[in-house]
C-alpha positions in Angstrom: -3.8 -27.6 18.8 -5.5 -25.6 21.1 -8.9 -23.9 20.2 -9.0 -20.6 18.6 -9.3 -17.5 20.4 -12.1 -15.6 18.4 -14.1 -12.6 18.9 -16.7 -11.2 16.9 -16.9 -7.2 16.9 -20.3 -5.7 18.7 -22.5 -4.8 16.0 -23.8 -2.2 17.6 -20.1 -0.1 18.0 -19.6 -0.6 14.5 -21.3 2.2 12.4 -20.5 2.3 8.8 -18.0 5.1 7.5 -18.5 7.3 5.0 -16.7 7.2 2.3 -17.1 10.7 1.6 -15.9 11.8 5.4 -14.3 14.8 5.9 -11.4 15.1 8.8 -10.5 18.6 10.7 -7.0 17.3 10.6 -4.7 20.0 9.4 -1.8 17.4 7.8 -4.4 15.7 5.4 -2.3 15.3 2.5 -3.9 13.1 0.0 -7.4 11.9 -0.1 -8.3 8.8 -2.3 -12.2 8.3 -3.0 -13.4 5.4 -5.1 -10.5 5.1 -7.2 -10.7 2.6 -10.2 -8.7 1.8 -12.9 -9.9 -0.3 -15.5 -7.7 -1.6 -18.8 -9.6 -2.1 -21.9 -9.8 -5.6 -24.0 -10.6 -6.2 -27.4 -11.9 -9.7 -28.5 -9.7 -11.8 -31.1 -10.5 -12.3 -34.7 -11.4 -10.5 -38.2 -13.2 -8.0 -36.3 -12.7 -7.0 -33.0 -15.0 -5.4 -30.5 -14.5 -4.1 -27.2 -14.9 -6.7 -24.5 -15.1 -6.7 -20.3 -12.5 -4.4 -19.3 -9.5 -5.7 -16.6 -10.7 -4.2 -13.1 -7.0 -3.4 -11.7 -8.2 -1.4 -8.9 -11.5 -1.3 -8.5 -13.0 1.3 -5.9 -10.3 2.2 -3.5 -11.0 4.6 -0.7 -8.3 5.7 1.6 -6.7 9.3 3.4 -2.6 9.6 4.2 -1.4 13.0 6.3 1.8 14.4 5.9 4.7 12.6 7.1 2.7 9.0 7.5 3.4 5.8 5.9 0.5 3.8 4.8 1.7 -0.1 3.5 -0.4 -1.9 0.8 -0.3 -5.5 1.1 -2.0 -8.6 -0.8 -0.6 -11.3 -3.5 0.9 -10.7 -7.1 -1.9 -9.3 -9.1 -4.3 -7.6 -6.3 -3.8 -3.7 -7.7 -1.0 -2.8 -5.4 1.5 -1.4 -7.9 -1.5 0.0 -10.4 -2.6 2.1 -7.3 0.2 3.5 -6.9 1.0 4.7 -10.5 -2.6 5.5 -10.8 -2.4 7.7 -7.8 0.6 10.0 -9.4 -1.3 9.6 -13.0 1.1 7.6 -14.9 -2.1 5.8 -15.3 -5.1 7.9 -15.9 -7.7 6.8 -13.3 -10.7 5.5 -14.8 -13.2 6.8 -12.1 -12.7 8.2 -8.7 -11.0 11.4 -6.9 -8.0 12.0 -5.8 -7.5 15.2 -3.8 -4.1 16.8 -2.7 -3.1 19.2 -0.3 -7.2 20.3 -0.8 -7.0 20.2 -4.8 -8.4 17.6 -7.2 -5.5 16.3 -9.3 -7.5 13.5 -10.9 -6.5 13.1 -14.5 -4.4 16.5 -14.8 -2.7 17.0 -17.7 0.0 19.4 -19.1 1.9 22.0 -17.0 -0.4 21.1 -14.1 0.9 17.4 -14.3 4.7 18.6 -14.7 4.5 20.9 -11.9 2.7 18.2 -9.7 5.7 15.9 -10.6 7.4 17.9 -8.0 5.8 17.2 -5.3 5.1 13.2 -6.1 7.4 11.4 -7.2 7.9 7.4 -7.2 10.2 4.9 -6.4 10.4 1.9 -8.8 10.4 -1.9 -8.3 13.3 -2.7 -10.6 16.9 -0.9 -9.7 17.8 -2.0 -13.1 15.0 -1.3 -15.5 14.3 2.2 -13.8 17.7 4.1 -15.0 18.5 4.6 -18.5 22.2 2.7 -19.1 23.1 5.4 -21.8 23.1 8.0 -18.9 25.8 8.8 -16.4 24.5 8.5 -12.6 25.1 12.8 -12.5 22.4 13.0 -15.2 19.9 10.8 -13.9 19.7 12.9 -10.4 20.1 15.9 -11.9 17.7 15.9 -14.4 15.0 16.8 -11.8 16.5 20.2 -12.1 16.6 20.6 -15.4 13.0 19.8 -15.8 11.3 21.4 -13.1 12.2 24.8 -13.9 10.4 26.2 -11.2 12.8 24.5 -9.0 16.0 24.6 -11.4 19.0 24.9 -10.1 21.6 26.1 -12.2 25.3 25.7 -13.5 27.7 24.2 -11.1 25.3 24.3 -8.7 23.5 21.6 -10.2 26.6 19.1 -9.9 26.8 19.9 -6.1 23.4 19.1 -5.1 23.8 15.7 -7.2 26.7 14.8 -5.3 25.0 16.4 -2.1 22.2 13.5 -2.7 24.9 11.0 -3.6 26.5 11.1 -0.3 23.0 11.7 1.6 21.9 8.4 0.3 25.4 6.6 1.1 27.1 6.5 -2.5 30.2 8.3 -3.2 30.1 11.2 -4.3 32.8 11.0 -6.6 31.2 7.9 -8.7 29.1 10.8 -10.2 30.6 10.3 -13.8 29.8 6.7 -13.4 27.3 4.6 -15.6 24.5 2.3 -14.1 26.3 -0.9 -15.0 28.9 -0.3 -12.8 26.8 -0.2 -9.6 25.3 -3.3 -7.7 21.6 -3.4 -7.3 21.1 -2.3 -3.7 23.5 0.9 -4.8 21.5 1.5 -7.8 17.8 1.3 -5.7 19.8 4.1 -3.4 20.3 6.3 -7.0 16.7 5.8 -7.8 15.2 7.4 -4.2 18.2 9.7 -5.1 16.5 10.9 -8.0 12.8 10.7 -6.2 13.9 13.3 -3.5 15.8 15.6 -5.3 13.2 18.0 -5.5 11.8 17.5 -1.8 8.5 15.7 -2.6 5.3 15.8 -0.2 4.6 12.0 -1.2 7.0 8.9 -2.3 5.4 5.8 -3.9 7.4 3.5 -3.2 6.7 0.4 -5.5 8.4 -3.1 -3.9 11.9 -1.1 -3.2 13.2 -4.3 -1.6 11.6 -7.3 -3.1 14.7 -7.0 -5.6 17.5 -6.8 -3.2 18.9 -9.3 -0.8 17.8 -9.8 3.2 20.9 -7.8 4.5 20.9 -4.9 1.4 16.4 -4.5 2.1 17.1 -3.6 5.7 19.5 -0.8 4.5 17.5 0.6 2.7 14.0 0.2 4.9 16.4 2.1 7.4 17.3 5.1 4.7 13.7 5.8 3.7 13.1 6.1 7.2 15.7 8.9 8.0 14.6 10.6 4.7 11.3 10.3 6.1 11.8 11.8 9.6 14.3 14.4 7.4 12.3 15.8 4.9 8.6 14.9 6.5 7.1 13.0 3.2 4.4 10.7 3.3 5.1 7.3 1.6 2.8 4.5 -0.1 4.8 1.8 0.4 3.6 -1.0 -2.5 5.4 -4.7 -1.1 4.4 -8.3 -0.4 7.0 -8.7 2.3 5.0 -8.4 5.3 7.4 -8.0 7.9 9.2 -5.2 6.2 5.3 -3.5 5.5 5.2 -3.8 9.4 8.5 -2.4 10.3 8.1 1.0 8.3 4.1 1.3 8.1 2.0 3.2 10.2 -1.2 2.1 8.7 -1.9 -1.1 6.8 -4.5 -1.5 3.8 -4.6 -4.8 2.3 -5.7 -5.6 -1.0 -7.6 -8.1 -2.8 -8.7 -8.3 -6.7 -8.6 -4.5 -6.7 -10.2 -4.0 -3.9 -9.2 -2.7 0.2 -10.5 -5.8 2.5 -8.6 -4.1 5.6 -7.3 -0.9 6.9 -6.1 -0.7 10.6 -3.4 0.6 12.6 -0.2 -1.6 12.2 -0.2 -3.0 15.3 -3.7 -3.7 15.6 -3.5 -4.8 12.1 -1.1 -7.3 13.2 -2.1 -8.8 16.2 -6.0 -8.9 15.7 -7.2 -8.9 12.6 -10.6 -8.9 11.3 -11.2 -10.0 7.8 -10.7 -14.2 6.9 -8.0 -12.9 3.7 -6.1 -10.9 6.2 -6.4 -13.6 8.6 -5.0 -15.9 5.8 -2.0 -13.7 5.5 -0.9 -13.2 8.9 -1.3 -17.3 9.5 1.8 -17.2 7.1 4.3 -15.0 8.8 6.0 -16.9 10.7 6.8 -16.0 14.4 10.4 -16.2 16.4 9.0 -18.3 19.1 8.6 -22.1 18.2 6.3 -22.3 21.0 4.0 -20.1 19.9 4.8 -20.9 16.3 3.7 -24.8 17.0 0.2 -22.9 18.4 -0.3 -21.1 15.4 -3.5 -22.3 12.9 -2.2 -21.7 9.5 -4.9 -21.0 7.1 -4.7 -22.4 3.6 -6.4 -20.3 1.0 -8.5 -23.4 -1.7 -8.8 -22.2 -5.1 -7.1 -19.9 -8.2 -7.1 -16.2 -7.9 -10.3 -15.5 -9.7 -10.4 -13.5 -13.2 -10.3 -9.4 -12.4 -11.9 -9.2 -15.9 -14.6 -11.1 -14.4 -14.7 -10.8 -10.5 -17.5 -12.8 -8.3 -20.2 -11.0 -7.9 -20.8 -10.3 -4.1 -17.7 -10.3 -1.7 -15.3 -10.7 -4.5 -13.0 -13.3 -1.8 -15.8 -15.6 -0.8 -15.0 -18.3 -3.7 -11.4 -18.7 -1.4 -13.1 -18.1 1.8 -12.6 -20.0 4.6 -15.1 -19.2 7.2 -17.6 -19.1 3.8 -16.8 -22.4 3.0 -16.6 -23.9 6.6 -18.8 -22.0 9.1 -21.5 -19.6 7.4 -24.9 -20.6 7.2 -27.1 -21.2 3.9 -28.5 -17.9 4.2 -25.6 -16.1 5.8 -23.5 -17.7 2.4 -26.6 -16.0 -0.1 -25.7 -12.7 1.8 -21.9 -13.0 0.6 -22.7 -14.1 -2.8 -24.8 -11.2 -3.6 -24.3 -8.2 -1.4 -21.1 -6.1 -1.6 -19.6 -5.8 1.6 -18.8 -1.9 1.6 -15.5 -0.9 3.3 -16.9 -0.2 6.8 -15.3 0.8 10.5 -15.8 -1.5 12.5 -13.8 -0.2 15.6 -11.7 2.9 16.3 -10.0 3.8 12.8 -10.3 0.0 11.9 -11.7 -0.5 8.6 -13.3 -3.8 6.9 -14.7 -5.1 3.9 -16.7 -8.2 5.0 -20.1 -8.8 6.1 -18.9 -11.2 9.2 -15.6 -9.9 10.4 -13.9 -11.9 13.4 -10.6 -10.6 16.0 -8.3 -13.7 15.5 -6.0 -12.7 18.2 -4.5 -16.6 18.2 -3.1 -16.5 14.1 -1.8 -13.1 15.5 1.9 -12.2 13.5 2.7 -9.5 16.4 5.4 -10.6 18.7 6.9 -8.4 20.8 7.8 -4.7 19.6 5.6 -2.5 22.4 2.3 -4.3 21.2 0.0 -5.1 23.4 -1.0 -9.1 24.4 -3.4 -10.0 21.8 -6.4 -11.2 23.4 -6.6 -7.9 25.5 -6.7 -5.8 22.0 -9.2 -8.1 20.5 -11.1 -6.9 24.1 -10.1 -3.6 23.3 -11.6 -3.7 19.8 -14.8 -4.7 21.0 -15.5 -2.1 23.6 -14.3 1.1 22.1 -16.9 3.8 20.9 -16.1 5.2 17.8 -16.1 9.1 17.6 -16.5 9.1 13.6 -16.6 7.7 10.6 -13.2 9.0 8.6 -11.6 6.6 6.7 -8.4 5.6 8.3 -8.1 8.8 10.4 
């Protein structure tokens, strides 16, 4: 196998963002600063006391404008899916902001929180679990209307724009007196984003829409939030583990670890030079259409059990999996990990990392094809570039 192509960023183009940056862009829609949610535990026994919490998501930072996509990535148990509830409080954040359209939503409660439901609204992993079987398919897609008042639409009416959506989404709209069970899973997912659009949302969360459905049904349906995308101009957080689908219909990738962002870049960049050894794990595993390249490819095996989030490492919270820790940092470089918190930093024009010795690994590169660049001349390109400021993701 032929040597890795590596490249360290310049130190000296990398300034550190701030995690309280402001942007002059005009489509900011949500702004996400610090954002933790942590899940109480009690100890066992006669009496019990409070012990270390579950750290979910622990200190999240990101920005989304209107009409952009941003993917979240990582294994089963990283924070993804909490995020995303916690963002649109069906979880009440433990600490952190969240701003929308310019107003602090963070732990609203009450009419605020119903009229907010409005404008974000989620789509949920399981087609099955996520509709009520005692309702007919007309109710669940209407009761939008009948619960946003400020939005209602009334009589008749109602049963028109249900079977407007029906057919929008590709179901018929005549199956509107139909009940759950008698609709396959792919057709059911469509009834759920149904339900999520009806009133014209700003933002979807969109929770693993696809990891339920089968290869042919996911594409389908990648391609429908697309056109609802370009249609009504929402901005999604798309939660999944599947990353060629996160790369087909992201515009910016954030990947997670233990509650935490290691990475946020461009998708394209993201994808063919990536800086931080998790992401680099994750990319070594997507395999690539060409067996010539694909026989080239270093794949990187991650040693070790997901540590505890009820009890994290201390330091970079990765460095107990850590390859480059393990096989290519110094005594003193290793100390560094193990006790200083790598901050979330930009380390080259809207490319974000969370690790103290971040590397371009242009060879384990999952990009092939699809307008993006060769690798080694972005891993060039990430070097060089001068950053004009220090807004996270923007």
């Amino acid at each position: 196998m032929a040597d890795p192509v590596t490249s360290t960023p310049n130190p000296g183009s990398a300034p550190t963002a701030d995690p309280a940056g402001t942007t002059a862009d005009g489509d900011l829609l949500l702004r996400v600063r610090g954002l933790k949610k942590h899940f109480p535990l009690k100890t066992q026994g006669l009496i019990r006391r409070m012990a270390d919490p579950v750290k979910a998501v622990d200190g999240i930072s990101f920005d989304l404008n209107a009409g952009e996509t941003l993917g979240l990535v990582g294994e089963s148990g990283c924070g993804k899916s909490t995020a995303g509830r916690t963002l649109l409080q069906l979880l009440e954040p433990t600490a952190g902001t969240i701003t929308f359209e310019g107003r602090d939503i963070t732990g609203v409660h009450g009419d605020d929180l119903r009229h907010l439901r409005s404008e974000m609204q989620m789509v949920f992993q399981d087609p099955y679990g996520s509709l009520n079987p005692r309702h007919t398919i007309g109710s669940i897609i209407g009761a939008p209307y009948m619960i946003a008042k400020t939005k209602m639409v009334k009589g008749d009416s109602i049963k028109g724009e249900v079977q407007s959506l029906m057919e929008r989404v590709g179901l018929n709209p005549e199956h509107y007196n139909r009940y759950p069970h008698e609709f396959s899973g792919g057709q059911r997912q469509r009834i759920g984003i149904a339900r999520a659009i009806a009133l014209r949302p700003k933002l979807l969360v969109c929770d693993e829409p696809v990891s339920a459905l089968d290869v042919s049904i996911q594409a389908q349906v990648v391609n429908l939030l697309e056109d609802l995308q370009a249609e009504y101009n929402m901005a999604y957080v798309f939660v999944a583990h599947d990353l060629s689908v996160v790369r087909h219909i992201s515009d910016r990738v954030a990947v997670m670890y233990l509650g935490k962002i290691m990475e946020l870049a461009d998708r394209d960049v993201l994808y063919a030079a990536p800086m931080h050894p998790y992401t680099h794990a994750l990319m070594s595993a997507v395999p690539v259409p060409d067996p010539r390249k694909e026989t080239r490819r270093e794949r990187i095996l991650l040693i070790g059990d997901l540590p505890s989030p009820i009890n994290p490492p201390s330091g970079c919270v990765f460095h107990t999996r850590c390859p480059k820790y393990r096989e290519v940092l110094s005594e003193n470089d290793k100390q560094r990990c193990v006790t200083e918190f790598p901050e979330l930093e930009l380390k080259a024009a809207g490319h974000f990392a969370a690790c103290h010795f971040p590397e371009v690994r242009s060879d384990i590169a999952a990009a092939e094809g699809a307008g993006v660049v060769v690798e080694q001349q972005i891993a060039t390109a990430i070097e060089s570039v001068a950053v004009p400021d220090g807004t996270l993701g923007l």
